[in-house]
C-alpha positions as CSV (number, residue, x, y, z in Angstrom):
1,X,-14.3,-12.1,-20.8
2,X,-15.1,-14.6,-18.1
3,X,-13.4,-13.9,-14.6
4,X,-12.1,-17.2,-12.9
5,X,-8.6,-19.0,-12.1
6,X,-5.7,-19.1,-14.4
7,X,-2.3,-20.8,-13.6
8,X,0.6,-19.3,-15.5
9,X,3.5,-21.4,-15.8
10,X,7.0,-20.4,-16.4
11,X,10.1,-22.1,-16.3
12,X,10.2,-23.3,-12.3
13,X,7.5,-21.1,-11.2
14,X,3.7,-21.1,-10.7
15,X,1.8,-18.0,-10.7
16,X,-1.9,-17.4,-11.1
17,X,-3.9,-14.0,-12.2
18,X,-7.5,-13.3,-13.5
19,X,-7.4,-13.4,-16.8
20,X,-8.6,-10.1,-17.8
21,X,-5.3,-9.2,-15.8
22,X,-2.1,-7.6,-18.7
23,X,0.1,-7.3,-16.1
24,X,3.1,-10.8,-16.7
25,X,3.1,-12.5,-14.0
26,X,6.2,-12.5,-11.2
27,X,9.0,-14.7,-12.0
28,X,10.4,-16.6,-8.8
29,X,13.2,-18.9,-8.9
30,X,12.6,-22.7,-9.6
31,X,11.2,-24.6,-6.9
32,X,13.7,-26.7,-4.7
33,X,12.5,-30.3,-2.5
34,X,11.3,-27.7,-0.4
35,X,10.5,-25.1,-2.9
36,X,6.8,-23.5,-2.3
37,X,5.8,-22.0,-6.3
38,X,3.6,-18.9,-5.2
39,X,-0.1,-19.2,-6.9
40,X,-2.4,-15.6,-7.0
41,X,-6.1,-16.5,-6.6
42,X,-9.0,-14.6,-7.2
43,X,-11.4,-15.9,-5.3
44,X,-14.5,-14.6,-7.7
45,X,-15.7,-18.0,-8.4
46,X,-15.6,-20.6,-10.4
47,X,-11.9,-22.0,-9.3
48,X,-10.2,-24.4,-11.0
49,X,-7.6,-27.3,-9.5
50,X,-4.0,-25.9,-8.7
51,X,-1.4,-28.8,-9.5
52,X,1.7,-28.4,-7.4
53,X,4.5,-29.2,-9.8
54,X,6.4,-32.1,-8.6
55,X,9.5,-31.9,-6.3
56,X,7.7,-29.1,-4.9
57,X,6.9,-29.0,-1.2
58,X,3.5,-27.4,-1.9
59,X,2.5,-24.1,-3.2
60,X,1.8,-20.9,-1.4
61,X,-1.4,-19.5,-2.0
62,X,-2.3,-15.6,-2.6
63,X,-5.9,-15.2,-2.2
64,X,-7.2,-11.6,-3.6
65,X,-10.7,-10.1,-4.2
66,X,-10.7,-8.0,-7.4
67,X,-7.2,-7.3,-6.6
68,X,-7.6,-6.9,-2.7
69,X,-5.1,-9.3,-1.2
70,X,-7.0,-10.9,1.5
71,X,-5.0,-14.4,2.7
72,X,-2.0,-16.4,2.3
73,X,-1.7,-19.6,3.0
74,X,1.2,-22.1,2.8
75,X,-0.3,-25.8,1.4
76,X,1.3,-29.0,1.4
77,X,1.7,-31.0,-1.6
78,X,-1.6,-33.3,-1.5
79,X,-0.7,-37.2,-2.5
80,X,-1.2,-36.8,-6.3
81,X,-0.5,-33.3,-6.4
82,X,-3.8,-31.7,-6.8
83,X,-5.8,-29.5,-5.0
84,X,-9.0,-29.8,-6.4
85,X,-11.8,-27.0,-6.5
86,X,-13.7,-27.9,-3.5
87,X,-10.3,-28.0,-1.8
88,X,-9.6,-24.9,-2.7
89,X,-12.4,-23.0,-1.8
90,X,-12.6,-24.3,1.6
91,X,-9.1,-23.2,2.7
92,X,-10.4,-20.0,0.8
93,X,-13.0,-19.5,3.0
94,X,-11.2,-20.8,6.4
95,X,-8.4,-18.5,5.5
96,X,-10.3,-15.6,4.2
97,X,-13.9,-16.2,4.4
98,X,-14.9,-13.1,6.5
99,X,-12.9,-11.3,4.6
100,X,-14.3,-11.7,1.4
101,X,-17.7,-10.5,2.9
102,X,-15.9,-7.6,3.7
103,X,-14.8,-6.9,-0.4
104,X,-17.9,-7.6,-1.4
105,X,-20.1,-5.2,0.9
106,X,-17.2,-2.5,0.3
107,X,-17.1,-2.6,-3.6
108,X,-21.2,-2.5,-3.3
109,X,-21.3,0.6,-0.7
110,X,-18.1,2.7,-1.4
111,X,-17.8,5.2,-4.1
112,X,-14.5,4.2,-6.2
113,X,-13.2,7.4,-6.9
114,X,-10.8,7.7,-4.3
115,X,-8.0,7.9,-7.5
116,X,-9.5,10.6,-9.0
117,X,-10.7,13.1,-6.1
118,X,-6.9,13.2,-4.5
119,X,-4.0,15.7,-6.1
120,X,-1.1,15.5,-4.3
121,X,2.0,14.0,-5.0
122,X,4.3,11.3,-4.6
123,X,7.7,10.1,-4.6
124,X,8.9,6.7,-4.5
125,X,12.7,6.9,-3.4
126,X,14.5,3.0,-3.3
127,X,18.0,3.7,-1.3
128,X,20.7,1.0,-2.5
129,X,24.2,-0.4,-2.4
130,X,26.1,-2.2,-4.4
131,X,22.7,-4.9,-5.5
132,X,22.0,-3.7,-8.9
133,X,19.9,-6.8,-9.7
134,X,17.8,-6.6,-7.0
135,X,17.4,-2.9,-8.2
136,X,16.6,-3.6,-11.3
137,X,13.9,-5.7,-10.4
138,X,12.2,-3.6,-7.6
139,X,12.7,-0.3,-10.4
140,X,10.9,-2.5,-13.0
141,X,7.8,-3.1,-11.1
142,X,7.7,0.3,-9.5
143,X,8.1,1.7,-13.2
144,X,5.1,-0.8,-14.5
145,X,2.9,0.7,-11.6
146,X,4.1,3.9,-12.9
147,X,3.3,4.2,-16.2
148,X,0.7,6.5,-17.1
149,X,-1.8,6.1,-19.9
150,X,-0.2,7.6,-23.2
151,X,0.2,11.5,-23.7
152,X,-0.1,11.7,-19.8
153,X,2.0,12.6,-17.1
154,X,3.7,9.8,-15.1
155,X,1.9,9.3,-12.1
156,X,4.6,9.6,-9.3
157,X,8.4,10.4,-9.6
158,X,10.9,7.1,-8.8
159,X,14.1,8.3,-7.1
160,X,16.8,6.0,-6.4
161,X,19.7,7.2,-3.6
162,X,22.7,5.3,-4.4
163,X,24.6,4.6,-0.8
164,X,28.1,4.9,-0.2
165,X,28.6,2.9,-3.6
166,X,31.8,1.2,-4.2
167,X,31.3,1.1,-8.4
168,X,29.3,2.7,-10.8
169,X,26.7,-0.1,-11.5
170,X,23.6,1.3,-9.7
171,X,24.3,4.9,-11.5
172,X,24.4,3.3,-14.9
173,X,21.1,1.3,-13.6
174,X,19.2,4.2,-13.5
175,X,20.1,6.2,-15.9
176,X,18.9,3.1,-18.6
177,X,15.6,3.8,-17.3
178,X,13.6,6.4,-18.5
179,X,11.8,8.7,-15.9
180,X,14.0,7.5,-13.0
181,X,16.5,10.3,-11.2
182,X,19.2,8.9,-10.0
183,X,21.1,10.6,-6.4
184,X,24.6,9.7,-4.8
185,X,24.6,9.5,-1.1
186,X,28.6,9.2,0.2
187,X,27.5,9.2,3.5
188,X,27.3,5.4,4.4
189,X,24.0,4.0,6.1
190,X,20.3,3.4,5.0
191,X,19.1,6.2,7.3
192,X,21.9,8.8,5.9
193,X,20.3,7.2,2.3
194,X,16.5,7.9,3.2
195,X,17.0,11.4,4.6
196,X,18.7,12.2,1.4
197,X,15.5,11.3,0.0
198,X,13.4,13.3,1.5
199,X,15.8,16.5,1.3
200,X,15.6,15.4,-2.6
201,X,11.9,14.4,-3.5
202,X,9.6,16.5,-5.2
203,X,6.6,14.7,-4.3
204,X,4.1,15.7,-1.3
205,X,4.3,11.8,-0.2
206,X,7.4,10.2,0.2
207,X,7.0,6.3,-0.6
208,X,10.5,4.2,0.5
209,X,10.7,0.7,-0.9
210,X,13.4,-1.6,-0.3
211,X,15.5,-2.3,-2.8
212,X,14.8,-6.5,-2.3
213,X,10.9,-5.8,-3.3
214,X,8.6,-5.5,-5.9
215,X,5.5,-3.6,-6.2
216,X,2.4,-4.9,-6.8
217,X,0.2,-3.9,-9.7
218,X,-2.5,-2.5,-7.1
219,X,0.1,-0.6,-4.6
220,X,-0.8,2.9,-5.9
221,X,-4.9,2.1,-5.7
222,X,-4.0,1.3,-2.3
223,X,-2.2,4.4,-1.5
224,X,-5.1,6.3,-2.9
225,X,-8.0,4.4,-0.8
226,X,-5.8,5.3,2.6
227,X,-5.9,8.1,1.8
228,X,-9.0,9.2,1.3
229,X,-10.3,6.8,4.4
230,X,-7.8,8.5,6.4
231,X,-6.8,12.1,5.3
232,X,-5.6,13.0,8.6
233,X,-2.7,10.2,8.4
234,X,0.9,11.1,7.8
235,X,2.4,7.6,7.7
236,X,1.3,4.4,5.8
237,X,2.4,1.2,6.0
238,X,1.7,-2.2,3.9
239,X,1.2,-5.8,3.5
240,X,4.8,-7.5,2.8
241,X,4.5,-11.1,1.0
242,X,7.1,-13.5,-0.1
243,X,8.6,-13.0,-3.7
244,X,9.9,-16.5,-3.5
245,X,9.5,-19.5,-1.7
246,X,12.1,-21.7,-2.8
247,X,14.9,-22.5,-0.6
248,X,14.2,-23.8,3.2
249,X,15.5,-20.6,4.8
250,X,12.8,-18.9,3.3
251,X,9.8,-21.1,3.7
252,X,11.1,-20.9,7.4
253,X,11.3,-17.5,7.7
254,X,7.6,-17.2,6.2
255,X,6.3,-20.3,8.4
256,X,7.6,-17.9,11.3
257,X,5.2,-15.0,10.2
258,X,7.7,-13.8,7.9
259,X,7.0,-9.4,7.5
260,X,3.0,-10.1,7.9
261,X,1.0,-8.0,10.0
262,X,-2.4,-9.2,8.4
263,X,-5.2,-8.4,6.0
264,X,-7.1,-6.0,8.0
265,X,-6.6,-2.2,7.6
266,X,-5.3,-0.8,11.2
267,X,-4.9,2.9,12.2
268,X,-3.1,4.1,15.0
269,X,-3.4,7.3,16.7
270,X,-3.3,8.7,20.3
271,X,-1.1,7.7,22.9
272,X,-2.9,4.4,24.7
273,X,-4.3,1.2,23.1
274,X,-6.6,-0.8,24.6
275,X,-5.2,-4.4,25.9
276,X,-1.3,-3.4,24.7
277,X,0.2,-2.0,27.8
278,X,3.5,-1.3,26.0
279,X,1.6,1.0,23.2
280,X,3.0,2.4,21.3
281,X,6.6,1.8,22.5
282,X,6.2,-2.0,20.5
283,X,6.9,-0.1,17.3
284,X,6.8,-3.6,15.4
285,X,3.2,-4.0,15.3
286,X,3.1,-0.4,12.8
287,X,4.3,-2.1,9.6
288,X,7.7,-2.7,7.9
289,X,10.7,-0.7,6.9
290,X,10.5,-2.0,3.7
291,X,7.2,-0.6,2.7
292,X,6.2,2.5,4.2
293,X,5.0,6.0,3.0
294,X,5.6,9.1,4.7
295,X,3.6,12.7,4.0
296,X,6.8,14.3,3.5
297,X,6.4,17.4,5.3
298,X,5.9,15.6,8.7
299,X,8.8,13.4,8.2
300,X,11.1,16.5,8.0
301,X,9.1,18.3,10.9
302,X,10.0,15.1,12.8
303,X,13.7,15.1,12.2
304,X,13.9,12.6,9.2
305,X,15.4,9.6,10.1
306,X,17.8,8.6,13.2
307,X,20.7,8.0,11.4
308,X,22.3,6.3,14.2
309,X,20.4,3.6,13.5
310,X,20.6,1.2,10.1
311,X,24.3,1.8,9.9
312,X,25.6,-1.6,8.1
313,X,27.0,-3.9,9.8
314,X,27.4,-1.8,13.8
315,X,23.9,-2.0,13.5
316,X,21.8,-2.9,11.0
317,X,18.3,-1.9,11.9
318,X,16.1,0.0,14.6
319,X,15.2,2.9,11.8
320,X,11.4,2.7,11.2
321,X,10.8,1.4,14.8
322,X,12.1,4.8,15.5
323,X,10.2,6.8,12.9
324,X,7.4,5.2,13.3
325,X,7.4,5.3,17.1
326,X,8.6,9.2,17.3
327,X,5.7,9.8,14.8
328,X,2.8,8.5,17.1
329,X,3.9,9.8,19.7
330,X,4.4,13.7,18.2
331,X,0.4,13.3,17.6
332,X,0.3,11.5,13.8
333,X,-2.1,9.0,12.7
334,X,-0.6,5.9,11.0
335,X,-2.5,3.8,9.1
336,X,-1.8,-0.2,7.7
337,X,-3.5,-0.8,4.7
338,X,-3.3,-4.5,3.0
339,X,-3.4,-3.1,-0.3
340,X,0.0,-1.4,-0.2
341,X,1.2,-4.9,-1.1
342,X,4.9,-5.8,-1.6
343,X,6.7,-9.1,-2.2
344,X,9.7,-9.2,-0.7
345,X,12.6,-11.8,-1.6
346,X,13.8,-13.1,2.0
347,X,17.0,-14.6,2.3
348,X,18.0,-17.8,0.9
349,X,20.6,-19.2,3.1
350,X,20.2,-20.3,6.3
351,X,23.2,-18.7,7.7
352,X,22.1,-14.7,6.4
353,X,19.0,-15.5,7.6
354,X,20.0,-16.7,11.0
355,X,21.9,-12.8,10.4
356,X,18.2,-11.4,9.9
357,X,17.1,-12.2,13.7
358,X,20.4,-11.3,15.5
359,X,19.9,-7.9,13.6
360,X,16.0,-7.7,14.3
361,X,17.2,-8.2,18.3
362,X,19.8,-6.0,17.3
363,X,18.4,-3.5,16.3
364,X,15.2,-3.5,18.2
365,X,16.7,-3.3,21.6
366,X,19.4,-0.3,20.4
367,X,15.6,1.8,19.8
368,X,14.4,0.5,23.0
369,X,17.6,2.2,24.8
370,X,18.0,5.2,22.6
371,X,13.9,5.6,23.6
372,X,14.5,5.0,27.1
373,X,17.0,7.9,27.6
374,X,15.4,9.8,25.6
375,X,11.5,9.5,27.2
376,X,11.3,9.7,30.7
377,X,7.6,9.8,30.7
378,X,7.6,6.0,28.6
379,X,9.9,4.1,30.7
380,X,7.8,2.3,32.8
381,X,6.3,1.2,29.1
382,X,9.9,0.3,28.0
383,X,10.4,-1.8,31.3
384,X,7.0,-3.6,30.7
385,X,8.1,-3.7,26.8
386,X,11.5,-5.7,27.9
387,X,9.9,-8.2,30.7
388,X,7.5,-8.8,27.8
389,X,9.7,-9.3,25.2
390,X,12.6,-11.5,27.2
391,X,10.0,-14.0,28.7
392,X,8.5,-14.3,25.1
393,X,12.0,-14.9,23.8
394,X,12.7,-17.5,26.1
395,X,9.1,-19.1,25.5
396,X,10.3,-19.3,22.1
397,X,13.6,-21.0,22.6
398,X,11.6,-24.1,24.8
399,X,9.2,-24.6,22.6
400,X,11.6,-24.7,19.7
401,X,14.0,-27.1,21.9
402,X,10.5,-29.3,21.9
403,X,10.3,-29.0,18.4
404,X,6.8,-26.9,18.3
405,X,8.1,-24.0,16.7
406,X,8.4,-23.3,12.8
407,X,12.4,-22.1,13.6
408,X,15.6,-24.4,14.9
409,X,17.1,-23.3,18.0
410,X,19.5,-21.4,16.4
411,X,17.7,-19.1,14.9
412,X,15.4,-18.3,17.8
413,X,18.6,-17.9,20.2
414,X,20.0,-15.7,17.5
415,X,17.5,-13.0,17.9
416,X,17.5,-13.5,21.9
417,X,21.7,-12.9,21.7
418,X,21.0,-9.8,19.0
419,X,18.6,-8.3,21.8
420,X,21.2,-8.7,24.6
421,X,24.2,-7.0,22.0
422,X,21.9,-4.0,21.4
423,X,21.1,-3.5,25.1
424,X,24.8,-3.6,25.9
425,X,25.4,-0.1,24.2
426,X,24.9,-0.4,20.5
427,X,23.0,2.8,20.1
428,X,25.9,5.0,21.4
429,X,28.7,2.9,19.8
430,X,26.7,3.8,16.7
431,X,26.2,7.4,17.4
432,X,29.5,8.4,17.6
433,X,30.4,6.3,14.7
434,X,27.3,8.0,13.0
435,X,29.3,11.4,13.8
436,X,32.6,10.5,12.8
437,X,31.2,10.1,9.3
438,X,29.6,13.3,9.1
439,X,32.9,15.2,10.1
440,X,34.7,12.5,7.6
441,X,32.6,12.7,4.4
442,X,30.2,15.5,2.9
């Protein structure tokens, strides 16, 4: 069959796949006035015009090489809603053009059996609370990704912890759903959740997903090729793209940079990087929370998880800057790989996002104190870190005030004001709240 563009459509949603492709295509919610419908491209040629649907703002482009996500792009609706061929290929190749080289000269020189020559195992725990739906759906493409060919094993285990639940809706969740395990944590707090998860797993890699994401088809493939690359590293990270585009908080947040950290695969190892000063005390650059994979046995060696940190509401973040952080600097390569692909489904409001960037200052600056007690030998990193990160802050909010910045003032002073709450003791307020529930509940 003939490779080249198809554009599935669905009730409010545009999606696009190669058309030798079984797996359905993702399901976003209908397009608002500012509503961007998500469109997968393979770039193998020939294209064929995308119409944006009308009352859309535009439509967000995925580009991929057989499968290899390697741009996104956000397009404004053209006059009569078309973006023809010749359109499309040049944003394809101002976007991703270099990149596509790249595919091309590594599916001619590499050996592909990166799948077949690595054994060990995996788990892929998602920790929850209270969000079956956005369970359900994360569990149903982690479950498509899993399915093995018939009379074969499954190829990973799926473990879901169940946090501090107030009802009984996640546990009857997973056990509809063949080959997943299902484990209570009573102990509220992600990081209580994810070290649960790694006491529990069975697999030699320990995959956590959050439970607003879905896998992509090729996640597993990309595990596999990191791997082999890089069989020294004991943390992976991934490429985190938008689920949905369809309300204006999240086009903003994406317009912003959303979870991005860009097409290239990075590894990190050693203690200095050349033109970061701050390395590796900027634990942001490493990857995202929401998608990361850990070789298990170094995450226990390490500690597991601060679980001071990603409490709820005291404070809601700071736990894979930590791990992450503590990691590279115990000696372990870390590795960002593209194809470890997730789309994650930002928030739609503009007042729970404005909650996202208090928490990210939050939570950032509570693993900037914890690490500056803690490291003697980092602090004049930390104190470089800070300057850097305050004057950027403030850069942020003039150029927003001028209205050159993808974000309303709000927003940008939101994270600024989250920054100055964490420095002001939110790491120890946490800590002993963190104790008082492990004397309270077992």
């Amino acid at each position: 069959m003939a490779r080249g563009l198809i554009i599935a459509w669905r009730p409010g949603v545009a999606a696009a796949a190669v058309m030798d492709t079984k797996e359905p295509p993702r399901v976003a919610s209908p397009p608002g006035p500012v509503g961007y419908p998500i469109v997968e491209v393979e770039v193998t040629p020939p294209l064929a015009p995308t119409v944006v649907p009308a009352g859309a703002a535009g439509v967000a482009l995925v580009m991929r090489h057989a499968g290899r996500p390697i741009g996104f792009v956000m397009v404004p609706r053209p006059a009569d809603g078309v973006i023809d061929a010749e359109t499309l290929a040049r944003l394809i190749g101002e976007e991703a053009g270099t990149r596509i080289l790249q595919a091309r000269l590594r599916v001619e020189l590499l050996p592909r059996d990166g799948a077949a020559a690595l054994s060990a195992s995996l788990t892929v725990a998602v920790c929850s609370r209270d969000r079956p739906a956005d369970l359900a759906r994360c569990l149903e493409s982690v479950l498509r990704v899993q399915r093995p060919a018939r009379g074969a094993r499954p190829r990973f285990e799926v473990l879901v912890v169940d946090n501090a639940p107030s009802d009984d809706r996640t546990a009857a969740l997973a056990a509809s759903l063949p080959g997943v395990r299902y484990v209570r944590e009573p102990r509220p707090g992600l990081d209580f959740a994810r070290n649960r998860a790694a006491r529990e797993a069975g697999g030699d890699f320990l995959a956590f997903l959050d439970d607003d994401v879905t896998m992509d088809r090729h996640w597993l493939d990309g595990l596999h090729e990191a791997r082999r690359d890089h069989p020294d590293a004991a943390v992976f990270t991934g490429l985190v793209l938008p689920y949905e585009l369809a309300t204006e908080a999240q086009c903003l947040f994406e317009r912003r940079g959303g979870f991005r950290r860009g097409f290239d695969t990075l590894r990190y190892r050693g203690q200095t990087l050349p033109g970061n000063p701050c390395y590796p005390c900027g634990a942001g650059i490493f990857g995202a929370g929401c998608n990361m994979t850990f070789r298990r046995r170094t995450l226990l060696e390490l500690g597991g998880f601060d679980e001071a940190l990603d409490t709820g509401p005291p404070l809601p973040g700071g736990g894979d800057l930590d791990i992450f952080y503590r990691a590279i600097r115990a000696g372990h390569a870390l590795v960002y790989e593209p194809r470890l692909l997730v789309f994650h489904r930002h928030r739609r409001e503009r007042p729970t996002l404005r909650r996202q960037y208090w928490t990210w200052g939050l939570g950032f600056m509570a693993f900037v104190a914890k690490s500056y007690a803690a490291e003697p030998s980092q602090r004049s990193k930390f104190r470089t870190l800070l300057r850097w990160w305050f004057e950027d802050q403030l850069r942020q909010v003039v150029r927003s005030v001028r209205g050159r910045h993808a974000l309303p003032v709000d927003m940008v002073c939101a994270e600024l004001m989250g920054g100055l709450a964490g420095l002001a003791g939110a790491y120890s307020r946490s800590a002993r709240s963190a104790r008082r529930i492990r004397e309270r509940v077992t």
